[in-house]
C-alpha positions as CSV (number, residue, x, y, z in Angstrom):
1,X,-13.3,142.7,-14.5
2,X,-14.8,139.4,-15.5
3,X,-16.5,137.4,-12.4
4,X,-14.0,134.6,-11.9
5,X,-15.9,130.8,-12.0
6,X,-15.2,126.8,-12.2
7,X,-16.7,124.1,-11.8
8,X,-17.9,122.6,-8.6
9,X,-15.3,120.2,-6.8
10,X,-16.2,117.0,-6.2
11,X,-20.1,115.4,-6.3
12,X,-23.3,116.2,-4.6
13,X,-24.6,113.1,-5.3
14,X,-23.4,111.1,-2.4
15,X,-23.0,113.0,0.9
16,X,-22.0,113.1,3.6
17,X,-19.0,111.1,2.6
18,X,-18.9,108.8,5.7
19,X,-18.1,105.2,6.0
20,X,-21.1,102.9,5.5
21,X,-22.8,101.2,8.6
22,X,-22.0,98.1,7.5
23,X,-19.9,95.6,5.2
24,X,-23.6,94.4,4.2
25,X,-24.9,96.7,1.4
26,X,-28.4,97.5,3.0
27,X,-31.2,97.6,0.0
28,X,-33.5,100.7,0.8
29,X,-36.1,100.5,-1.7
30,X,-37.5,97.4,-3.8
31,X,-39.8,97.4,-6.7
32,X,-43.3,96.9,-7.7
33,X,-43.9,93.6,-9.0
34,X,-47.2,92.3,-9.8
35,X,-45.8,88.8,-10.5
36,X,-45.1,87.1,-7.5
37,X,-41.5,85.9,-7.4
38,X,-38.1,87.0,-5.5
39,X,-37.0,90.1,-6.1
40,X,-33.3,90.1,-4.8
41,X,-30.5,87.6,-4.5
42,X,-26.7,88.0,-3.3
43,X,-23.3,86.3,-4.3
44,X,-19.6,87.4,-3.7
45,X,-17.3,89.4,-5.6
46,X,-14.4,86.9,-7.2
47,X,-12.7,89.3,-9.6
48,X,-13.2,90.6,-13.0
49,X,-12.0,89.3,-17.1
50,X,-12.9,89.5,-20.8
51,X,-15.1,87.9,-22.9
52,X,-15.3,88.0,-26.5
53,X,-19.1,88.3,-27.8
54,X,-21.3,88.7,-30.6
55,X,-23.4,91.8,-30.1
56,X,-26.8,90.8,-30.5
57,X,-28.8,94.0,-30.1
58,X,-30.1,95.1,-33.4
59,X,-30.0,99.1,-33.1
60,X,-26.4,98.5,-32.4
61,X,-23.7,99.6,-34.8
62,X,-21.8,96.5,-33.8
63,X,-24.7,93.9,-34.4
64,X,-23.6,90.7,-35.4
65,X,-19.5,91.7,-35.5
66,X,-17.9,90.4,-32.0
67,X,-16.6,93.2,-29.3
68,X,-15.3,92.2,-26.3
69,X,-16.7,93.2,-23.0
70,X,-15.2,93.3,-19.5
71,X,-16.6,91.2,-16.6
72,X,-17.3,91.0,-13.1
73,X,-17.4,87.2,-11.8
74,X,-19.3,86.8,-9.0
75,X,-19.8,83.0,-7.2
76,X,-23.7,83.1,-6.0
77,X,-23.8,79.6,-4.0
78,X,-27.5,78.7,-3.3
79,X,-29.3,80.8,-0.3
80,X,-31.0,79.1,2.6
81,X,-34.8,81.0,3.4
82,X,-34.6,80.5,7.4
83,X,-37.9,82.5,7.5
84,X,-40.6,84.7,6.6
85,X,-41.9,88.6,7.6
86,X,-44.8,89.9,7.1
87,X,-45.4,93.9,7.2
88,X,-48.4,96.3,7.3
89,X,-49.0,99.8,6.2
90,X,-49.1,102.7,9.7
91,X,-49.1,106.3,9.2
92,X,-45.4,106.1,10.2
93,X,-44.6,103.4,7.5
94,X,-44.0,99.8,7.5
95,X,-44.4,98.2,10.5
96,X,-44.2,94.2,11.6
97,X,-47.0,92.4,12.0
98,X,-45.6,88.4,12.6
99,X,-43.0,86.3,11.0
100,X,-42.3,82.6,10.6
101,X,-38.8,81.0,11.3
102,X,-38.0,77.2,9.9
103,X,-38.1,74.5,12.1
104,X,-34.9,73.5,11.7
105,X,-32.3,76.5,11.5
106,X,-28.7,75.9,9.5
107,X,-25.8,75.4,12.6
108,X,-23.7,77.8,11.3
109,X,-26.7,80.7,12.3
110,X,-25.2,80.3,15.8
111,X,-22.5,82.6,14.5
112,X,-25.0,85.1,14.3
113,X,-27.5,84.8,17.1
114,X,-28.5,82.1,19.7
115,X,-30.5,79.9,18.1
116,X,-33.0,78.8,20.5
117,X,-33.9,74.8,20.9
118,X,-37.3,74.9,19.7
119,X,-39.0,77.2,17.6
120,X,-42.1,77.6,18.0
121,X,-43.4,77.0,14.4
122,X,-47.3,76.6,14.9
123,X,-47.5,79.4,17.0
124,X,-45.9,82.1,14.3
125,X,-48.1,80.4,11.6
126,X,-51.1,81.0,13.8
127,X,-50.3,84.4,14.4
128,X,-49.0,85.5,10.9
129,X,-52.8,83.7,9.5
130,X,-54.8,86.0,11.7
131,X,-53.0,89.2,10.6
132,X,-53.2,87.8,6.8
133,X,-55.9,90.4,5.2
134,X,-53.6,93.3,6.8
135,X,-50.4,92.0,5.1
136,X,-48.9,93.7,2.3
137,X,-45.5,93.7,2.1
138,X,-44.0,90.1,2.4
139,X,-40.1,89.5,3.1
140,X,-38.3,86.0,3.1
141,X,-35.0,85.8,5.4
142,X,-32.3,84.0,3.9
143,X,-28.9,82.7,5.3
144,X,-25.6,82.9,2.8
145,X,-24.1,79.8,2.9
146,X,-20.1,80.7,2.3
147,X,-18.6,77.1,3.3
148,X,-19.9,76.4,-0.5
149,X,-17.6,79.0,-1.3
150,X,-13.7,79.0,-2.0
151,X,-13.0,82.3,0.4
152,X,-12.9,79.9,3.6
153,X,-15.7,82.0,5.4
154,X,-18.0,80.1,8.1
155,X,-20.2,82.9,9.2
156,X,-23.1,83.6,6.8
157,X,-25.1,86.9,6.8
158,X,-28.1,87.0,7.2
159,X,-30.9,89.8,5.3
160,X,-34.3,90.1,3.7
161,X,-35.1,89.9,0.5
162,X,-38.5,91.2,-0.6
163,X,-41.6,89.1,-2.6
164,X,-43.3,90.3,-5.5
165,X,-47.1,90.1,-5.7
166,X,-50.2,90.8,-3.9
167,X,-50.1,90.1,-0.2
168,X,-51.8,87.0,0.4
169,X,-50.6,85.2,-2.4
170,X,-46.9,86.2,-2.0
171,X,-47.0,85.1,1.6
172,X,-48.2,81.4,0.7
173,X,-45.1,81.4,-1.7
174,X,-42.8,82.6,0.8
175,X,-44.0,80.0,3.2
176,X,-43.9,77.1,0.6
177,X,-40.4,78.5,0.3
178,X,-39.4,78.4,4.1
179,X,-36.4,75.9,5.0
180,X,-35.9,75.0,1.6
181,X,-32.4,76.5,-0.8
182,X,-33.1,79.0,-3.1
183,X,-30.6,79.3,-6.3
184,X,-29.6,82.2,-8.3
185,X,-31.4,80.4,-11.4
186,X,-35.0,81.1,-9.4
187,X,-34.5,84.9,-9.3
188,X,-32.4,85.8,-12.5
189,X,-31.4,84.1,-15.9
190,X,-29.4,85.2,-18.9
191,X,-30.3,88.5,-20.3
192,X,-31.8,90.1,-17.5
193,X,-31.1,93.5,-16.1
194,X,-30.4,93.6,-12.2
195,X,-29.2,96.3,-9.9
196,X,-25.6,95.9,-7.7
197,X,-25.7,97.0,-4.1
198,X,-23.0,96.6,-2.3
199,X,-20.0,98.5,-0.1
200,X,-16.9,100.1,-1.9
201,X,-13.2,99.6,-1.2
202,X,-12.4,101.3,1.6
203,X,-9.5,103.9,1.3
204,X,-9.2,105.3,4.4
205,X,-8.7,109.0,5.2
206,X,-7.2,111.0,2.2
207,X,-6.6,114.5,1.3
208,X,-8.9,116.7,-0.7
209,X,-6.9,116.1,-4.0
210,X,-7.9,112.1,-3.8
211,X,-11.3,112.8,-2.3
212,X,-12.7,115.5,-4.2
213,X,-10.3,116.0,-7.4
214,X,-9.0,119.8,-6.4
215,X,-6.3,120.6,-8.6
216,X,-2.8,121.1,-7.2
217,X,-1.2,124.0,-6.8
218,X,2.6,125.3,-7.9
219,X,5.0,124.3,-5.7
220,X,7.2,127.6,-5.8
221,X,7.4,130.0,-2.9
222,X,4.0,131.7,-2.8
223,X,2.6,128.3,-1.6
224,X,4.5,127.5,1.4
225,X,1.8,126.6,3.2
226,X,1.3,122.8,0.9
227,X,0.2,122.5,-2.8
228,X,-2.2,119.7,-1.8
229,X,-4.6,121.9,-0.5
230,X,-7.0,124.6,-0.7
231,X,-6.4,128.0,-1.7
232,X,-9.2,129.2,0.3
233,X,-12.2,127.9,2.7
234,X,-14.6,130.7,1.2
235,X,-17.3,132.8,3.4
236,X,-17.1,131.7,6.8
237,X,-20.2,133.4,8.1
238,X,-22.7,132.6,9.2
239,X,-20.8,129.2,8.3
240,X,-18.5,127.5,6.0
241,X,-20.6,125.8,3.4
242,X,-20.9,122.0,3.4
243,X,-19.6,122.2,-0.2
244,X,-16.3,123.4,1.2
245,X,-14.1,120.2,0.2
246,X,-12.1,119.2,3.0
247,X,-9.8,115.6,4.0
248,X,-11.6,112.7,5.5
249,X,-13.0,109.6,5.1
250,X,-12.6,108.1,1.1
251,X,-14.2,104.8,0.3
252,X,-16.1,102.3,2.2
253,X,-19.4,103.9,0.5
254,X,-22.7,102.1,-0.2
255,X,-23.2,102.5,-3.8
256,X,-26.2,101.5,-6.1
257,X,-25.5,100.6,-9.9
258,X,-28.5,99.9,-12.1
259,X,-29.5,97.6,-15.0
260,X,-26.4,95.6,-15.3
261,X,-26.4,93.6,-17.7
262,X,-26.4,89.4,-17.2
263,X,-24.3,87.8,-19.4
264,X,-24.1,84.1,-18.2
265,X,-25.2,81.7,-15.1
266,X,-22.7,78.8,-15.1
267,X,-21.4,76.1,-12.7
268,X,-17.8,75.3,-12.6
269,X,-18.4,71.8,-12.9
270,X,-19.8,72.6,-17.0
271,X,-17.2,75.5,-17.5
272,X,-14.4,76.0,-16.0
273,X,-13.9,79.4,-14.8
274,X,-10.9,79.4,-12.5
275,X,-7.3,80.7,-14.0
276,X,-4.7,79.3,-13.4
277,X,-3.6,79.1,-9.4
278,X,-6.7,80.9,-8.8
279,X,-8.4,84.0,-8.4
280,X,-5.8,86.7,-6.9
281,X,-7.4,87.8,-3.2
282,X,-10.5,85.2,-3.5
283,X,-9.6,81.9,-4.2
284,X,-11.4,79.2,-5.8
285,X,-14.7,79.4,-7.4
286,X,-16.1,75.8,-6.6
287,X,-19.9,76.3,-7.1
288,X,-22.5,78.3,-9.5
289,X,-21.0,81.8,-10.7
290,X,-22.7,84.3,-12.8
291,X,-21.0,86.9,-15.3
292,X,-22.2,90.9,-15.2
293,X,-21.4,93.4,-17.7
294,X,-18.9,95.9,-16.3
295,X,-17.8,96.1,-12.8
296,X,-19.3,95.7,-9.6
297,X,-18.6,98.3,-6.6
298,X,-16.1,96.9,-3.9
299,X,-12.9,94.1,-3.6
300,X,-12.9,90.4,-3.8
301,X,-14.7,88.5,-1.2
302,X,-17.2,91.0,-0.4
303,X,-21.2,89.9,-0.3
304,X,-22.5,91.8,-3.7
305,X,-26.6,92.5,-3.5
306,X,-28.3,91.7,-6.5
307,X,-32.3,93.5,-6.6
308,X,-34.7,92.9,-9.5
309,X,-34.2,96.3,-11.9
310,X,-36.1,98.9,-9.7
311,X,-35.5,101.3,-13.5
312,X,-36.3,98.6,-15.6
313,X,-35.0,98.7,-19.4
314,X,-36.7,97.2,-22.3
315,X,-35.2,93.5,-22.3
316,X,-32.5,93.1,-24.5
317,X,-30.7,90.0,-25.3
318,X,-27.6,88.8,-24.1
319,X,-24.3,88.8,-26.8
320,X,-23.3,85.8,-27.8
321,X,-20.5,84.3,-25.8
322,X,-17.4,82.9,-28.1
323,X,-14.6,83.2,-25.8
324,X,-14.0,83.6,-22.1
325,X,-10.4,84.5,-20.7
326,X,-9.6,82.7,-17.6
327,X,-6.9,85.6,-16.9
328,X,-8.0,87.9,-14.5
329,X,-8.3,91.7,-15.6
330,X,-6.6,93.5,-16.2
331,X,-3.4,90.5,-17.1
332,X,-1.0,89.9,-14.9
């Protein structure tokens, strides 16, 4: 008799399937830039539409004709850089050799940490000089600034984002940098490829039929014991194997999608984006917004990562915009 088979159930991509650390997507890896610039910036999820384009990219079937594309808006309000980190190669890795904070730190950071009364700003340059020929790996920490926003948030996060370049002169653009607002416009512009980081809806505990596709089983007599289920658990020594799908936690996942693609950097006081009423679950979108190509892991309101294209693509250019829906996808 013929060896019975099927497919696998479920990926091995991601695992284990646990519930990330935090609601702040945490970017593991950056790429190698010999420019020096910023290599990461970070808005919020608002929803997702259509727009109707011309395709522009010559080896495409479509060039010239117009296709529509779906969306993802996201509202990237300018970051604050609050300060700057310097790190050196160790055997065991990266390791800390000074940092810089700004003189004067944004009120709201006292949401976050105590902000003490005086920072001592000569002190940390001092230091962060004499370790400069060991530096190379240079990080600026920026504040969010959500009362720009329209989701009526206060508290901003706070996270690095890596500089490109050669040590030394990375670190005197970071500090030229320090204190001052940083905009979206600075890291990215139309046409670009970036990468999405961020946390996914969370779905809470499910069964294995949600979380790893099984199929179901009859529902006559044989299977009393459920048809949402498994039929069997397979070798249990020495062990069950890990690939044994089982119920627990679905969603909440950190999840990176590359090279997405930018279609358009705006501000709502030149285009209106906002449909009518607003944004189901967000809001408003008051400031500068930015329009991605596809869609973008987890729900409205969430803080969406944005990293320079660590699998960069050849540049391509950007379709044509001719109409934008202000209906949020899919219609209500």
């Amino acid at each position: 008799m013929a060896k019975g088979h099927r497919p696998r159930r479920g990926s091995r991509a991601y695992w284990p399937r646990k519930r990330a650390r935090s609601i702040v997507a945490r970017v593991r890896r950056w790429p190698k830039v010999e420019e020096v610039r910023l290599l990461g910036f970070a808005g919020y999820k608002v929803g997702m539409l259509h727009i109707v384009g011309v395709e522009m990219h010559k080896n495409s079937p479509f060039y010239g004709q117009e296709r529509v594309y779906a969306a993802t808006v996201l509202e990237v309000p300018p970051l604050r850089v609050v300060g700057v980190r310097v790190y050196g190669r160790t055997p065991y890795g990266l390791k800390a050799l000074g940092e810089v904070w700004a003189k004067e730190l944004p009120k709201d950071l006292e949401r976050v940490f105590t902000v003490p009364r005086e920072v001592p700003y000569e002190e940390q340059l001092k230091r962060v000089e004499s370790v400069k020929d060991k530096v190379e790996h240079v990080r600026v920490i920026v504040a969010t600034q959500p009362r720009l926003t329209g989701i009526g948030k206060k508290k901003p996060e706070l996270f690095e984002i890596a500089v490109g370049g050669p040590g030394p002169k990375a670190l005197e653009y970071a500090l030229s940098l320090l204190g001052k607002e940083v905009s979206v416009t600075d890291v990215f512009k139309e046409g670009d490829y970036c990468d999405v980081i961020a946390v996914t809806k969370g779905k809470g505990f499910q069964g294995v039929v949600k979380r790893f596709g099984v199929a179901q089983m009859p529902r006559w007599h044989k299977h009393r014991k459920g048809h949402r289920r498994i039929g069997s658990v397979g070798p249990t020594g020495p062990a069950i194997m890990f690939t044994t799908p089982f119920a627990g936690q679905t969603g909440f996942h950190q999840r990176t999608e590359y090279n997405k693609l930018i279609l358009k950097i705006s501000d709502v006081a030149k285009e209106n984006i906002n449909p009518p009423g607003g944004w189901p679950h967000y809001g408003l979108v008051r400031g500068t917004y930015m329009l991605l190509a596809g869609s973008v892991p987890g729900p409205p309101k969430r803080l969406v990562k944005l990293r320079w294209p660590i699998r960069l693509l050849r540049p391509r250019e950007a379709p044509r915009i001719v109409y934008i829906s202000t209906q949020p996808w899919p219609p209500r």
